[in-house]
C-alpha positions, -999 to 999 in steps of 0.1 A, spaced: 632 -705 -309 635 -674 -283 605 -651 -275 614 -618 -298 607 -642 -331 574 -655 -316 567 -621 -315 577 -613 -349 558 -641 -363 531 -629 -338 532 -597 -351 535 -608 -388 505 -629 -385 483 -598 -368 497 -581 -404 486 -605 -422 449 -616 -411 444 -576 -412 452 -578 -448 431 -607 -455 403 -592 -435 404 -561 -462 406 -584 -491 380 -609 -477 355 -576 -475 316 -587 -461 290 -573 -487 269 -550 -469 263 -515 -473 291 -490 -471 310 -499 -440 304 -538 -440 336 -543 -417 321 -519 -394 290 -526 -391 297 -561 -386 323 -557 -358 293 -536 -340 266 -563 -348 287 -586 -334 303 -567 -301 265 -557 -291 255 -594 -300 285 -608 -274 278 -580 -247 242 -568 -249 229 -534 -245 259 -509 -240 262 -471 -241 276 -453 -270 311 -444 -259 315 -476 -244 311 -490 -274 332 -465 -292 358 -472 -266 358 -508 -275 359 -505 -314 383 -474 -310 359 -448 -329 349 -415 -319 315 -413 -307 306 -388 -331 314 -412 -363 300 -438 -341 263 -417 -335 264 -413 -377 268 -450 -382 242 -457 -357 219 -434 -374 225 -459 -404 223 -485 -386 190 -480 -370 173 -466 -399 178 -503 -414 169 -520 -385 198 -532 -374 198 -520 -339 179 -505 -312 179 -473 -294 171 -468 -263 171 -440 -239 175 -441 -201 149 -434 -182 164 -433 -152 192 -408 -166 176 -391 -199 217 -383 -209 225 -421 -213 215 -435 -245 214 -477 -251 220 -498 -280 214 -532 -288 209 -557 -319 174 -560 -333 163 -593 -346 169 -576 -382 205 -571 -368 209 -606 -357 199 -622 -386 227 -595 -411 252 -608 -380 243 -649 -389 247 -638 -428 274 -619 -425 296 -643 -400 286 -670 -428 298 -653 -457 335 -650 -436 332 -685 -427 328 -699 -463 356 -677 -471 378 -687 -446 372 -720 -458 383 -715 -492 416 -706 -479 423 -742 -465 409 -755 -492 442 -771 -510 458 -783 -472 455 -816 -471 445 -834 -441 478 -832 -419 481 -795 -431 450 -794 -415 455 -812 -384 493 -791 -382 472 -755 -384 447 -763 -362 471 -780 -332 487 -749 -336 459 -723 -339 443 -745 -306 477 -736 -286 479 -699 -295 444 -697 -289 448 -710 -252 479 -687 -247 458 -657 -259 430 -663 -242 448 -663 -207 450 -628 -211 415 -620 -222 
């Protein structure tokens, strides 16, 4: 096996899980993929400015700032102004926020599960020795 079809499967894969992710849709409110990828980027990072976190999720800030609004309204993050430099605007995960995070990376989990559900137990030892040596490859480059 050469590198260009490791990168096809790669690639396939990526294709695939993006798919799944769609299908396998989190039930809250109106932008549940959204919302969770900020819940849990704020959760890994901490307090970070708005076009930082933009930047990271690949959003305009202004669609960002509207979700936010959301967002805060159900008390799923915090908003914080910088007092040193009044232009700079924080935001972080409330409690509220953590606890819609914990139920929301559950629900995914449960339905993750479901998918390896009919493997048997050397399916399951194959996929996971496997998943375990992408996963160090990968995360050389993090």
């Amino acid at each position: 096996m050469n590198k260009r079809k490791v990168t096809e499967l790669f690639e396939r894969n990526r294709n695939v899980m993006h798919k799944l992710a769609e299908k396998m849709n989190l039930s809250f409110g109106q932008h549940p993929r959204r919302i969770f990828s900020i819940l849990e980027r704020l959760s890994e990072k901490g307090k970070m400015r708005l076009k930082d976190i933009a930047a990271d999720l690949e959003m305009s800030s202004s669609s960002l700032c509207v979700l936010f609004s959301q967002m805060e309204k159900k008390g799923l993050i915090v908003r914080e102004i910088d007092q040193s430099d009044r232009r700079n605007t924080f935001y972080s995960v409330s409690q509220g926020g953590e606890e819609v995070r914990n139920e929301m990376m559950e629900q995914l989990r449960v339905r993750i599960m479901k998918l390896f559900e009919p493997l048997s137990a050397g399916e399951l030892q194959e996929v996971c020795d496997a998943m375990g040596v992408v996963n160090r490859i990968l995360e050389k480059h993090l």
